[in-house]
N, C-alpha and C positions, 0 to 999 in steps of 0.2 A: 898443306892442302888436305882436303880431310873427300867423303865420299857425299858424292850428290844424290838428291832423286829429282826427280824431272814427272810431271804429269801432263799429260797433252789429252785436251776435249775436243775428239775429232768431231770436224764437219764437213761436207760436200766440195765446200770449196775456200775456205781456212781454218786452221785447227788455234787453238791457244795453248800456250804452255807456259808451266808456272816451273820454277827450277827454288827447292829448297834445302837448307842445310840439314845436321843433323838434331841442331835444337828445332826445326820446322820453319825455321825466321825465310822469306823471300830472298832469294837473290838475283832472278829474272822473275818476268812477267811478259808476255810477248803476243801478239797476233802475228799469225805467218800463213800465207797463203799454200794451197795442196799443191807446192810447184817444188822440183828438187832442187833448184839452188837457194832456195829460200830455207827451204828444210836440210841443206847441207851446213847455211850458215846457222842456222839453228844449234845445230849439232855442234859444229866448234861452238860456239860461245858459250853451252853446257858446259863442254869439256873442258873449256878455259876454266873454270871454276872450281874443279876439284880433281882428287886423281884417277876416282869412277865414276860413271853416273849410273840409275837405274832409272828404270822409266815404266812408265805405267800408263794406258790408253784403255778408253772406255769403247774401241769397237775392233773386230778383230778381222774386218774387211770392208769392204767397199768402199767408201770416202776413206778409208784411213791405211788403206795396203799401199799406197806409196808413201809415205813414213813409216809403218813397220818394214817394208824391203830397204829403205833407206837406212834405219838403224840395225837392222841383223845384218845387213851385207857389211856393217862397220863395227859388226862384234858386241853389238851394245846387247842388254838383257831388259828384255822387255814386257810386261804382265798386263794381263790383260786383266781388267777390272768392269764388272756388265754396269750397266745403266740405273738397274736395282739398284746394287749396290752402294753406287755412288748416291743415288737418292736418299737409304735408310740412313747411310751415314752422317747426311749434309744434317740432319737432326741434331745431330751431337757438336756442331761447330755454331760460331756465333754468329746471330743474322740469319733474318728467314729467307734475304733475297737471294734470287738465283742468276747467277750470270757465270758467260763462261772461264771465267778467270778466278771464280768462286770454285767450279766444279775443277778446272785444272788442279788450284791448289788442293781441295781436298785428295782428287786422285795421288798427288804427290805423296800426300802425307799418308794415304792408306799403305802407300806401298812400305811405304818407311817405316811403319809398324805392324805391317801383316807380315804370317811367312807363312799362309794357305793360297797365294797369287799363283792362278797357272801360267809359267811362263810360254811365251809365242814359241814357235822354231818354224826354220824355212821347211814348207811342205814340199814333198817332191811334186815335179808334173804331173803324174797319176793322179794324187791324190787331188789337187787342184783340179784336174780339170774334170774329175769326179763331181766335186761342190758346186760345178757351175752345172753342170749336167744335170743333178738330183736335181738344184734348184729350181733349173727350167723346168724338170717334170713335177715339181709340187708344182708349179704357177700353172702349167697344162691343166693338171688333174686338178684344180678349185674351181680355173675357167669350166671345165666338164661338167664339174658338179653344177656350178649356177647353169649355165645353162641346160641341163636336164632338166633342174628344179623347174626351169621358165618354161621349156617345152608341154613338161605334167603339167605345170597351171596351165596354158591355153589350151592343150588337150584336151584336158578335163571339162572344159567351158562349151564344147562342142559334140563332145564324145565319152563321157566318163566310162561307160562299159569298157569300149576297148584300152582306153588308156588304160583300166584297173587288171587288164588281162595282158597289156606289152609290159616287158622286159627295155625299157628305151635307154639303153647302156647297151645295147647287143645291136649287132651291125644289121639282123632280120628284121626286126621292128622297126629300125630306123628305117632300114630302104623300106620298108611298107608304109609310112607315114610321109615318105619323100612323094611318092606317088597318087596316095588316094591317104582323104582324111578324113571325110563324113560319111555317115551309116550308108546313104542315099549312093552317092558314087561306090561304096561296094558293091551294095544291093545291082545294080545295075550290072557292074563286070563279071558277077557271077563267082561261084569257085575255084569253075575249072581255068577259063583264064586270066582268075587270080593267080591259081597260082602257078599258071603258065609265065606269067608275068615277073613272078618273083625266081622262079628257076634261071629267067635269062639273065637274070641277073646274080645269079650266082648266091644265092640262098639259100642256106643249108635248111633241113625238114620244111622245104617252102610247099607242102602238103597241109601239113602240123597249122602251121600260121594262117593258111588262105580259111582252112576249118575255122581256127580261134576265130577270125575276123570278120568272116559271114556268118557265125553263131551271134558276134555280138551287134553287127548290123540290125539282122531280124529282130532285136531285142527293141532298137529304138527308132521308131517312124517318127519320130519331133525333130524339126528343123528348129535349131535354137536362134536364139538373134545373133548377128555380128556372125554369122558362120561361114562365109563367104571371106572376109578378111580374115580372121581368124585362122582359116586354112590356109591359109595362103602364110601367119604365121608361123605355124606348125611345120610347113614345106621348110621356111629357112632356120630355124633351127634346130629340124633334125640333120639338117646338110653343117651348120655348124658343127653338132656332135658329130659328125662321120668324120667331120674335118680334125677335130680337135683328139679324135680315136686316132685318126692317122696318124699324127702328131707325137703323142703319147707313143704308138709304136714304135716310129723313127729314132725317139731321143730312149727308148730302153732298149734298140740295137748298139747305139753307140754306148750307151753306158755298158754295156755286157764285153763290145771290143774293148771299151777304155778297163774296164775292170779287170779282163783276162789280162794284161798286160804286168798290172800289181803282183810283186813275189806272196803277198798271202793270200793270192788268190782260192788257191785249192784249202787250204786251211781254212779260211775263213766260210768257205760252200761249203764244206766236209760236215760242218755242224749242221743238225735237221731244223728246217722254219729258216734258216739263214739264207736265203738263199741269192740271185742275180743281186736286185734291186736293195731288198735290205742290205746287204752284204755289202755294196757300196755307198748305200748313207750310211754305214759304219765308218767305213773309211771318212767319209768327208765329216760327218760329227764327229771323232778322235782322231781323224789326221792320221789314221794307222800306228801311232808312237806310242806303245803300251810307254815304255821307259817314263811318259811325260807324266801319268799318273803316279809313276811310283807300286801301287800297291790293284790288287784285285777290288780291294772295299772302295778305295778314292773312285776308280774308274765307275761302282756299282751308282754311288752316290751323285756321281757327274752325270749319269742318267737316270738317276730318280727311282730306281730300284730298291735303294738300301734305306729303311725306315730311322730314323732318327730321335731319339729319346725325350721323353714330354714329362720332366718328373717335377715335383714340386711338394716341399715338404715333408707327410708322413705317404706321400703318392708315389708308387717307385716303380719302375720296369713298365710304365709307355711308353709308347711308338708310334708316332705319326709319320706322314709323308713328309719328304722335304720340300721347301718351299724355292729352293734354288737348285736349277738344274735344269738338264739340256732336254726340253720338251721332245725334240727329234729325236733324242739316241734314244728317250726312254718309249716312243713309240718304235724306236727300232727292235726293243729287247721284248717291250711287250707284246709287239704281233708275230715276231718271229717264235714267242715262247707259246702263242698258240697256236701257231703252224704245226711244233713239233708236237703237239697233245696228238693231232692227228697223223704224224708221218714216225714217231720214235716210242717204243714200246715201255721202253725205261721214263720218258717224260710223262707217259700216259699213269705211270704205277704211281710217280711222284706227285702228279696233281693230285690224282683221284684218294692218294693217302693225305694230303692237307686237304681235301673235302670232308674224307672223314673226321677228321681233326676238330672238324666245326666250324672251319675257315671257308666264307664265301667265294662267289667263282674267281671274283678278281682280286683278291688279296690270295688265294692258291693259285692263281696266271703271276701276279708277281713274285711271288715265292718261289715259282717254276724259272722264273728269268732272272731273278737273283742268281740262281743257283749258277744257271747256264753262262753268267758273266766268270763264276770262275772257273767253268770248263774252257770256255774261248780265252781267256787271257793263259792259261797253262799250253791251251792248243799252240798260241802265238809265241809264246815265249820259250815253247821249246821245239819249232817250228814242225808241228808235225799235225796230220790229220786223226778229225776224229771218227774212231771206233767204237760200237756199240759195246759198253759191258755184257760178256758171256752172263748167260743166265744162271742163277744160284742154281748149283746141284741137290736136289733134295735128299734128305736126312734117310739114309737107311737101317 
């Protein structure tokens, strides 16, 4: 018996797996439902087949984490291959149709001939419940977003001075928009018990704001049409934002308890711009397992930092971006690399020297976070914190 690969095109609630040799030839083909004895007898009848298998799946969570915990709990090796990829490649095989016993197979056969697959490995708890945490606070922060956008639009519709003068991502504005929305209703409560009004409520410079607000009253005596409903919109969505402000607070308390827990924790904050938040979508986009990349350049590449060579002919030494790569880590490396322009004296020398260079501001922010990936994979890998380079002694 010789060595299997196995591909499996997970879905919600059946995956398909195609099982081939090592000329490529089929030896299973199979529908099986996301239930574990179905995916256990999966597994024997792979294994019945050869004397190892490898296996390879096109998602590396959600509909498909009980088949991947089903084969790492049983020692199998498992790679994960994106969606892309299975796409670019389905070009090079014969037939344009798509179906999932087409893409199973093709996954099989990539595995069989790649040896760039990042393989899976079980994450600890930490790092897990990281993923689900970051997750829920990007779906928070989008909802935020739309809904502030919706807020400004009807704001705007009734009131654009003050709307052009609020801050409405800050909790003073919002409570001021909770209460009073048209020129006319300021006009009338006056300043002072404006902002009597907004003190009781716990308002910080609720002086600052009642001023903004009865400057931009007096600005507009026109009662617009639909102003009446419209205010009345504006009440519930800035009570949304408050709500979804709270929200956002609660889940980066607990991401900061779950984080402190992590042994890189202090490591991983010790680097400047890294800091709660990013610092644990690090973890949950690399899984904290430097070991998994192998190399400081793999990992730079896996988030989209490391430029890739575009040559062709008598054309030599381009460099574009990479077209594959983890959107989130490399928003990790890039905001936190602008963090430190402002918080790290050595980051600030390093950009502003690839400015002068002739390098634009974000091709020197990438540059700056290139770099920094191979200070944090040194930090991790020889578990220690970082310390700012002493400053050069000057020449005497």
């Amino acid at each position: 018996m010789a060595a299997i690969w196995a591909g499996i095109d997970a879905g919600k609630t059946h995956h398909h797996c195609v099982a081939i040799d090592e000329s490529g030839r089929r030896l299973l083909s199979r529908r099986v439902a996301n239930d574990e004895p179905e995916l256990l007898e999966l597994l024997a009848d792979v294994l019945a087949l050869g004397d190892e298998a490898s296996w390879g799946i096109d998602l590396a969570d959600g509909g498909a984490a009980l088949a991947i915990t089903v084969l790492l709990n049983h020692d199998q090796t498992v790679h994960y291959i994106s969606g892309r990829a299975i796409h670019r490649a389905s070009e090079s095989y014969r037939g344009e149709g798509k179906t999932d016993a087409k893409d199973a197979a093709i996954i099989a056969d990539q595995v069989r001939i790649r040896r760039d697959l990042h393989p899976l490995r079980a994450s600890d708890e930490t790092v897990i419940d990281l993923k689900i945490l970051t997750g829920r606070r990007m779906d928070l922060v989008a909802d935020r977003t739309r809904t502030v956008n919706r807020l400004r639009a009807q704001f705007s519709g009734i009131f654009p001075g003050l709307e052009r003068a609020l801050d409405l991502t800050h909790t003073g504005p919002l409570t001021l928009v909770t209460g009073y929305q048209t020129p006319a209703a300021i006009r009338r409560l006056g300043a002072k018990r404006l902002e009597t009004w907004l003190r009781n409520r716990h308002v910080v410079r609720a002086d600052k704001l009642a001023e903004t607000a009865i400057e931009a009253a007096e600005r507009q005596h026109t009662s617009l049409p639909g102003e009446k409903l419209t205010a009345e919109m504006v009440h519930t969505l800035a009570k949304e934002v408050m709500t979804l402000n709270q929200q956002v607070a609660e889940v980066d308390k607990l991401i900061e308890a779950r984080f402190r827990d992590h042994h890189h924790f202090e490591v991983i904050t010790s680097l400047p711009g890294l800091g709660i938040i990013l610092g644990a979508e690090f973890l949950a986009a690399t899984g904290g397992d430097m070991t998994a990349f192998g190399t400081p350049d793999r990992l730079a590449g896996f988030g989209g930092v490391a430029p890739v060579p575009r040559d062709s002919g008598k054309s030599s030494g381009n460099l574009k971006r990479p077209q594959r790569y983890s959107r989130r880590l490399q928003r990790v490396f890039y905001t936190s690399a602008l963090f430190s322009i402002r918080k790290c004296e050595e980051s600030r020398r390093f950009y502003d020297r690839k400015r002068a260079e002739g390098k634009r501001h974000t091709q020197a922010v990438l540059a700056l976070a290139r770099r920094r990936v191979n200070v944090l994979w040194a930090l991790l890998r020889d578990g220690r914190c970082y310390e700012p380079a002493p400053p050069a002694r000057a020449a005497t």
